[in-house]
C-alpha positions in Angstrom: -23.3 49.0 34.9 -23.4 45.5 35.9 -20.6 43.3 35.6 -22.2 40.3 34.3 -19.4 37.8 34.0 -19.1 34.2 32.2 -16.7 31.6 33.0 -15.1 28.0 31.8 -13.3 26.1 34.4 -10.8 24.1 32.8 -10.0 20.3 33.6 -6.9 21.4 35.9 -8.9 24.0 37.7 -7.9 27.2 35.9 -10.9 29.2 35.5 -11.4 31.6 32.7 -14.1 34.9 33.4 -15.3 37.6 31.0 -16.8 40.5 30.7 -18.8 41.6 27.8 -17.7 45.6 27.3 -18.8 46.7 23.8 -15.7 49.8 23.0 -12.5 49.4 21.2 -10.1 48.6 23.9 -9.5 45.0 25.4 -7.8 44.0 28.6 -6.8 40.7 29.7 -5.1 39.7 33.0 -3.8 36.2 34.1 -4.0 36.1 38.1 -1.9 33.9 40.0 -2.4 33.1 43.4 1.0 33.0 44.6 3.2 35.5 46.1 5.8 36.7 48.6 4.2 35.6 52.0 3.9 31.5 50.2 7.6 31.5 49.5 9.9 29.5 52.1 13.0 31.3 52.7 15.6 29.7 50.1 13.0 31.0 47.8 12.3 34.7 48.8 11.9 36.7 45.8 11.9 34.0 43.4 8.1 34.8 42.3 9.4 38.3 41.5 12.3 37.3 39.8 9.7 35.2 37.7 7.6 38.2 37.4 10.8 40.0 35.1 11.5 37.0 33.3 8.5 36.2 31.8 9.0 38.8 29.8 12.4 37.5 28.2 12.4 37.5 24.7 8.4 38.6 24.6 9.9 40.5 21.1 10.4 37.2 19.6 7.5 35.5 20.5 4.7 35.5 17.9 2.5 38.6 18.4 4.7 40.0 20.6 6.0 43.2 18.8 2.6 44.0 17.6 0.9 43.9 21.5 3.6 45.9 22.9 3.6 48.5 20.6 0.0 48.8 20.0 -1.0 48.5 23.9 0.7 47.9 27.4 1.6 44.4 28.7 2.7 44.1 31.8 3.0 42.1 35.2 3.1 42.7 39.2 3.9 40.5 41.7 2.8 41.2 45.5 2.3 39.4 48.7 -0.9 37.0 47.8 -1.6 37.6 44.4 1.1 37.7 41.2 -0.6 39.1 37.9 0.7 39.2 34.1 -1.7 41.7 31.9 -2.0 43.8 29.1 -4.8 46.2 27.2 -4.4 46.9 23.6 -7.2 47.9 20.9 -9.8 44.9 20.4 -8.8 44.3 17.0 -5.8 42.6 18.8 -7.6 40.5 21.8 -6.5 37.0 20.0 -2.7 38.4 19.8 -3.0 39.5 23.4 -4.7 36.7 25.1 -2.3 34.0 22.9 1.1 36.0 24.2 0.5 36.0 27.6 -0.4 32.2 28.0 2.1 31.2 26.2 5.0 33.3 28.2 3.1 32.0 31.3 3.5 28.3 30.7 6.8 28.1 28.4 8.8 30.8 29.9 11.9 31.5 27.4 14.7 32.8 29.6 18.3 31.8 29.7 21.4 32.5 31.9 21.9 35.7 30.6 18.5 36.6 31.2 18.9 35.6 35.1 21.7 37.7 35.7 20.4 40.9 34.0 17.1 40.7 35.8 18.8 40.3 39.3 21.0 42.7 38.7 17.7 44.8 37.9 15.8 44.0 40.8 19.0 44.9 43.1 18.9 48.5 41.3 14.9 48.4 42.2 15.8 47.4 45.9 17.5 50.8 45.8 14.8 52.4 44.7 12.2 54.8 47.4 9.0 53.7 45.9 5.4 53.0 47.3 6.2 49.4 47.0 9.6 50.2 49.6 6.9 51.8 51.8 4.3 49.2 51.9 7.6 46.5 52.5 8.9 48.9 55.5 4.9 49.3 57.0 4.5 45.4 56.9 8.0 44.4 58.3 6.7 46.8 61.4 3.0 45.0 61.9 4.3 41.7 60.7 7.8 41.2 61.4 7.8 37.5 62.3 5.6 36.4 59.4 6.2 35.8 55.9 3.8 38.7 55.0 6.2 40.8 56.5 8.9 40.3 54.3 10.5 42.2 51.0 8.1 41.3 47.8 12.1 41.2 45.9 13.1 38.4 48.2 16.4 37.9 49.8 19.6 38.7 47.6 21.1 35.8 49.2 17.9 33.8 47.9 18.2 34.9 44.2 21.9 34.4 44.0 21.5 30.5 44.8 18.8 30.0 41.7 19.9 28.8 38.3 18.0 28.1 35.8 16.7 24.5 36.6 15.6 25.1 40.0 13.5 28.4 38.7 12.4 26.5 36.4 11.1 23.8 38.8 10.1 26.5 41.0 8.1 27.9 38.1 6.3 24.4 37.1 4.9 23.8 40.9 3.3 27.8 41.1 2.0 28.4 37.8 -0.7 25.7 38.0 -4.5 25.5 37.3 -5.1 25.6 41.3 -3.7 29.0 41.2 -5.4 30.4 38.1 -7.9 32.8 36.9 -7.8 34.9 33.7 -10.4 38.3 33.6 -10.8 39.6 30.0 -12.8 42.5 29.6 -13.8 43.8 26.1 -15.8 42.9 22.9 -14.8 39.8 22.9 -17.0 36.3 23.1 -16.6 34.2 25.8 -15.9 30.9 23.6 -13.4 32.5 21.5 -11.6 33.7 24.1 -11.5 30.2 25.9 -10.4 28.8 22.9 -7.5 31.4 23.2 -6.9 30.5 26.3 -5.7 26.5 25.5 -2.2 26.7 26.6 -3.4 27.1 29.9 -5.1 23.3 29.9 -1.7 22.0 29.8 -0.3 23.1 33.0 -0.7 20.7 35.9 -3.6 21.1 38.4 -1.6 21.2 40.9 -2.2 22.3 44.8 -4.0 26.0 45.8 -1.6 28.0 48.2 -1.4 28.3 51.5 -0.8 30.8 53.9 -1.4 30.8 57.6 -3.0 33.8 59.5 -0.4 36.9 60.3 -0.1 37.3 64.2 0.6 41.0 64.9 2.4 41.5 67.7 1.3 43.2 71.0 4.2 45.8 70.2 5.0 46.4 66.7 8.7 46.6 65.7 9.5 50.4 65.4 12.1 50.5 62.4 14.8 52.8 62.0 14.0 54.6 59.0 15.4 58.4 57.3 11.9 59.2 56.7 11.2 62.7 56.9 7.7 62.8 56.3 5.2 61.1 59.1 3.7 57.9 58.2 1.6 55.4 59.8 0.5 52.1 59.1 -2.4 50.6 61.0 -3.3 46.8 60.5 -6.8 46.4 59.5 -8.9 43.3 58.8 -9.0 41.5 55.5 -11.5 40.7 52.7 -14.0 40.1 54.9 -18.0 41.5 55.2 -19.0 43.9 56.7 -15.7 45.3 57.8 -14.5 46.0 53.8 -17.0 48.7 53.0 -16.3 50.4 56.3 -12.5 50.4 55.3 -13.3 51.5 51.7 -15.1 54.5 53.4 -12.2 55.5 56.3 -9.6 55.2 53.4 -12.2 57.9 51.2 -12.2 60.0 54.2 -8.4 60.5 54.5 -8.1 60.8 51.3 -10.7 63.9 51.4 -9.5 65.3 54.2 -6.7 68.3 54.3 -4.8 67.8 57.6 -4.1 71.0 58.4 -3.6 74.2 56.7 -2.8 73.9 52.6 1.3 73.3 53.2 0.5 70.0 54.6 -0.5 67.4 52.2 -2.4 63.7 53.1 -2.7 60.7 51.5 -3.8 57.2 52.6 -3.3 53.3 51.4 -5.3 50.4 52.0 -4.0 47.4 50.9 -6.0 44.1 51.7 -5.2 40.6 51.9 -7.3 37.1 52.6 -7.1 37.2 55.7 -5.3 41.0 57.1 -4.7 44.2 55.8 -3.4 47.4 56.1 -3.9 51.2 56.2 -0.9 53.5 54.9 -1.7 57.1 55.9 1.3 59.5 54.6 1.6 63.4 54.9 3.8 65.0 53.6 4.7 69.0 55.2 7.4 71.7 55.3 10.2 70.8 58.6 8.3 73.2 60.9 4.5 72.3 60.4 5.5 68.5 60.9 4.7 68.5 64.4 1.3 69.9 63.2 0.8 67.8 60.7 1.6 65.2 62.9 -1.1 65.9 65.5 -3.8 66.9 62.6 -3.6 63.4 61.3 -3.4 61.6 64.7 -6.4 62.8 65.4 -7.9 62.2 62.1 -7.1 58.5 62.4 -8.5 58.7 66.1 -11.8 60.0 65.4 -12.1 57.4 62.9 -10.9 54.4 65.4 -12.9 55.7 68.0 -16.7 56.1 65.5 -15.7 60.3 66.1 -17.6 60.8 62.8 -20.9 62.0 61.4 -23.3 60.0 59.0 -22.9 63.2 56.8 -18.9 62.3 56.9 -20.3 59.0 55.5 -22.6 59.7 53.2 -20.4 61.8 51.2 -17.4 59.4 51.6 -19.8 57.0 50.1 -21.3 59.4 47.2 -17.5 59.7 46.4 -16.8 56.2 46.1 -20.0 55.8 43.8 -18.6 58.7 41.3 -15.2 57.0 41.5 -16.5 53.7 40.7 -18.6 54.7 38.2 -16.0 57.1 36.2 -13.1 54.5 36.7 -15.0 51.9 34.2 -12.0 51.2 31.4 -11.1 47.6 30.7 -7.9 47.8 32.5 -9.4 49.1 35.5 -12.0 47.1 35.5 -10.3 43.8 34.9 -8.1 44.9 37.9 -10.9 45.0 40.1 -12.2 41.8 38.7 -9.1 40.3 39.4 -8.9 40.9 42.8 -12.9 40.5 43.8 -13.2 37.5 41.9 -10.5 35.6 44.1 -11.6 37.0 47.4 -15.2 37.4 47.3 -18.0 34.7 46.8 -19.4 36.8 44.1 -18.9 39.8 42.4 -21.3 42.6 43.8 -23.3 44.8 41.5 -22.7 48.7 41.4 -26.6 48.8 43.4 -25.3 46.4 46.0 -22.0 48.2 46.7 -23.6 51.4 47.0 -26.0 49.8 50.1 -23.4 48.5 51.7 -21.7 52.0 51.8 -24.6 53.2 52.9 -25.2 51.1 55.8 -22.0 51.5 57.3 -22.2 53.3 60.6 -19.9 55.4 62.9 -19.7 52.6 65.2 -18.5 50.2 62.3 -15.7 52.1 61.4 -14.8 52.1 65.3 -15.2 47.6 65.3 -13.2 47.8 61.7 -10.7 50.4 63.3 -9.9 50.4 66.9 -7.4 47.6 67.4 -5.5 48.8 64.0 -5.3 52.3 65.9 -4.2 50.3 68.9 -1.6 48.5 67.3 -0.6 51.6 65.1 2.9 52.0 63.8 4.3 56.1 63.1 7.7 57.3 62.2 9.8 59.2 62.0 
């Protein structure tokens, strides 16, 4: 099905996009373009410290009970983009849509609030997570670039902010430049714009800015207690045509048993405007490591090196297509849409995607791959 989208841009820039879904579930996300890799350093973390206390006192605000314990509302903050969200049954769109502009542009928090939420992101630090392994993989590729660092920020960072520099800090990120909301649901476009007023109030603002990671010739090799191998290859970014030959060498790995049955693969790609990266993980018993080791090396080579057939392809791509078209429910969708709709010029139909796939060649996953295999990262 086509995602045919409408959109209001508002007087400070924010821009509002829907998607007409007939069902009984609604999704709504807020997308900020602002994360980790824009912060300077007496700021590290302080958009994920946001992130937590937006949610301060969400049971007092009007609506608030009733979307949290009819639906999920949420928020995630990474290195580019910063997202607060939430799906509940379409009855409640209004309720939903109303709650999360207003905790985006009058956050509630108070001292106490600051205090318990850093004390709960030092607890997260702790924690062995996919987000700890994406931070470890990009300190490797990226260890003299903003992108490189900890999503939570600096502990030293956090400690310094009270409430009147966060909140400062708050009123210069959260601005129209930096906005997009993606509803999806049975909902009309003008009422949910009208929904969306709080939003005209914030100040337009300036759009982010970021400059280009420079991986280094020799990536840093971290000491780590990993048992398990792991790589981390640095890919390109959002950009055509090298994204649909990524999408297919990350469907591959993920189809492909390394090895006998004890030794488990899984793979990552994360993307970003202007880099990216491939996580590749396997997971074995202590004697087939070395095994499992040498399976996936030479997965990853065949793939930097165009070592595949168009049959590989073609059902890498019929997999995506069944993927795509099963994974369709607002929240998924509006997840896609949030990410697409910031780094693409337009949002591809389901026809055109599928074209692309199948164009991609053994030689374009070699141009998309072979300096990421090059500049490869592997521990233990």
């Amino acid at each position: 099905m086509a995602e045919t989208l409408e959109q209001t841009a508002l007087d400070n820039g924010a821009r509002i996009f829907s998607c007409h879904r007939p069902g009984d579930r609604f999704a709504l996300g807020i997308w900020l373009r602002h994360g980790s890799r824009h912060e300077t350093p007496d700021r590290a973390g302080c958009t994920h410290l946001l992130e937590h206390l937006w949610f301060a006192g969400i049971h007092r605000r009007e609506g608030g009970r009733e979307c949290t314990a009819s639906g999920a509302v949420n928020a995630r903050t990474g290195r580019e983009l910063s997202a607060l969200y939430g799906s509940v049954p379409a009855r409640r769109w209004r309720e939903l849509t109303e709650l999360l502009c207003t905790m985006l542009v009058t956050p509630g928090f108070t001292g106490h609030d600051l205090v318990r939420e850093r004390d709960a992101i030092a607890v997260e630090r702790a924690r062995h997570d996919a987000g700890r392994v994406e931070d470890l993989a990009c300190a490797a590729l990226w260890p003299r670039d903003p992108l490189g660092l900890p999503v939570a920020g600096s502990p030293t960072a956090l400690a310094g902010m009270d409430i009147d520099r966060l909140l400062g800090y708050h009123r210069e990120i959260v601005c129209g430049a930096r906005l997009q909301v993606i509803a999806v649901g049975p909902v009309s476009h003008r009422e949910l714009a009208g929904a969306c007023a709080a939003l005209a109030d914030l100040e337009p603002g300036t759009a982010a800015v970021a400059q280009r990671p420079q991986h280094p010739a020799v990536p840093r090799q971290p000491e780590t207690s990993r048992e398990n191998p792991l790589w981390a290859l640095p890919t390109p970014g959002w950009s055509d045509p090298e994204l649909y030959a990524l999408l297919l060498a990350d469907q591959l790995l993920g189809m492909q048993s390394a090895g006998s049955g004890d030794c488990a693969l899984g793979s990552r790609l994360t993307l970003f405007s202007d880099a990216g990266l491939l996580l590749v993980e396997a997971a074995a018993l202590p004697e087939r490591r070395p095994a499992c080791r040498q399976a996936v090396e030479c997965a990853l080579r065949a793939l930097a090196t165009g070592a595949v057939t168009r049959g590989d392809l073609q059902r890498a791509a019929a997999a995506l297509h069944t993927r795509l078209a099963a994974d369709s429910s607002p929240l998924s969708l509006m997840h896609r849409l949030g990410r697409e709709l910031w780094y693409l010029p337009r949002v591809p139909e389901l026809r055109e995607r599928m074209a692309a796939l199948a164009a991609v060649t053994p030689a374009d996953l070699e141009y998309a791959l072979a300096a990421g295999w090059r500049g490869r990262v592997c521990w233990p």
